[in-house]
C-alpha positions in Angstrom: 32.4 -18.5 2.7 29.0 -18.7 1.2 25.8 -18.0 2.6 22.2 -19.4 1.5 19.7 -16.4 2.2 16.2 -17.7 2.3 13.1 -16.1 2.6 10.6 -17.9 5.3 7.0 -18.7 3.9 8.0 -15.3 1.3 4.5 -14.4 -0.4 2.7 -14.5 3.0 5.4 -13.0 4.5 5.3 -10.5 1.3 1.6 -9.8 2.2 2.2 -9.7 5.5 4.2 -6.9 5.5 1.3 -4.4 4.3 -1.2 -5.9 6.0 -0.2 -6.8 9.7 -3.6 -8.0 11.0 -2.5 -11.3 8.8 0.2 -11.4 11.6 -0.5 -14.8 14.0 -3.2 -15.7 11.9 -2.9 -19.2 8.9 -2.4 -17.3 5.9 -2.7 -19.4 2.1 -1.7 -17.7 -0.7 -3.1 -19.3 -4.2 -2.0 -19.8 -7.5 -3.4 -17.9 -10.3 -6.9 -18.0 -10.6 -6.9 -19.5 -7.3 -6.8 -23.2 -8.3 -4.1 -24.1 -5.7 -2.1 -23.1 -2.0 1.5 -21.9 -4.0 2.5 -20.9 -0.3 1.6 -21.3 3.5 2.1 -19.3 6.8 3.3 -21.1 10.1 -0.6 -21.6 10.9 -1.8 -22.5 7.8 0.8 -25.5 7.7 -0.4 -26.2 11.4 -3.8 -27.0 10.1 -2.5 -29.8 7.5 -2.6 -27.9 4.5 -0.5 -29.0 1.8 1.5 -27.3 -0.5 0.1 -27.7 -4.1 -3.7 -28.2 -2.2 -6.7 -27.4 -4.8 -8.3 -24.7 -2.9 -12.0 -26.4 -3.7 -11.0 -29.6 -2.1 -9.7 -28.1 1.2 -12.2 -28.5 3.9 -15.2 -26.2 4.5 -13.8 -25.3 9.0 -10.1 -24.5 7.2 -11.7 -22.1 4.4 -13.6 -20.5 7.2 -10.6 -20.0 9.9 -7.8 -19.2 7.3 -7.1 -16.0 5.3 -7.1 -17.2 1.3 -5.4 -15.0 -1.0 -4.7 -14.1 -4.9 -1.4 -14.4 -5.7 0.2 -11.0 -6.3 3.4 -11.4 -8.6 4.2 -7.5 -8.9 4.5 -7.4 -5.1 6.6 -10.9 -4.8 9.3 -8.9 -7.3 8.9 -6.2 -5.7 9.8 -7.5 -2.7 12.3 -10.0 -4.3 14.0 -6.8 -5.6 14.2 -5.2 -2.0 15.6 -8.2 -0.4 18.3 -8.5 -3.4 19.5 -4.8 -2.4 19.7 -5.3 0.9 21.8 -8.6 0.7 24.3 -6.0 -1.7 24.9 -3.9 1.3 26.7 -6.5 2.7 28.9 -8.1 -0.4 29.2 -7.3 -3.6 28.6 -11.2 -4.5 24.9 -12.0 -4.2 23.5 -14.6 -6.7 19.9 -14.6 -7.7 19.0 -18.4 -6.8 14.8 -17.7 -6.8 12.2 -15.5 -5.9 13.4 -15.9 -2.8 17.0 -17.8 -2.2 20.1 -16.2 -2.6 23.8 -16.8 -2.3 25.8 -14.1 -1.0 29.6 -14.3 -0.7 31.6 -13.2 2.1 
């Protein structure tokens, strides 16, 4: 049997982690330089917001009630790494799908 691990909304959940006031609230997390939404809490995708959504066009009330952040890519691995170790304690046979998909065999 395989199993597809996968991470739910991983870099706000990532970010989430070390900062818990984030925690209920719609999180975006934006590309490099900020140009775009690369990922989306719960809330934030409850507001209409779009994966891939230039941050400048997205309106002026959703700026105001949503937490915008920089991407942070050591933190992602990081946490990618964590996830990866954790999956080993329970098979030896986790494969590396993305930054945050597996496939462990049992």
């Amino acid at each position: 049997m395989i199993a597809l691990v996968d991470c739910n909304n991983f870099y706000v959940s990532c970010e989430r982690v070390f900062d818990p006031r984030l925690e209920g609230r719609p999180v975006g997390v934006l590309s490099n330089n900020d140009g775009c939404v690369v990922a989306r809490s719960n809330e934030f995708k409850a507001l209409g917001v779009e994966m891939g959504a230039a941050m400048h066009l997205l309106p002026p009330d959703i700026r105001r009630r949503a937490v915008l952040l920089s991407s942070n890519y050591a933190l992602y691995g990081d946490m990618s790494r964590r996830v990866t170790e954790t999956l080993g304690q329970f098979s030896p046979h986790v494969e590396v799908y993305s930054i945050d998909e597996s496939f462990v065999g049992f």
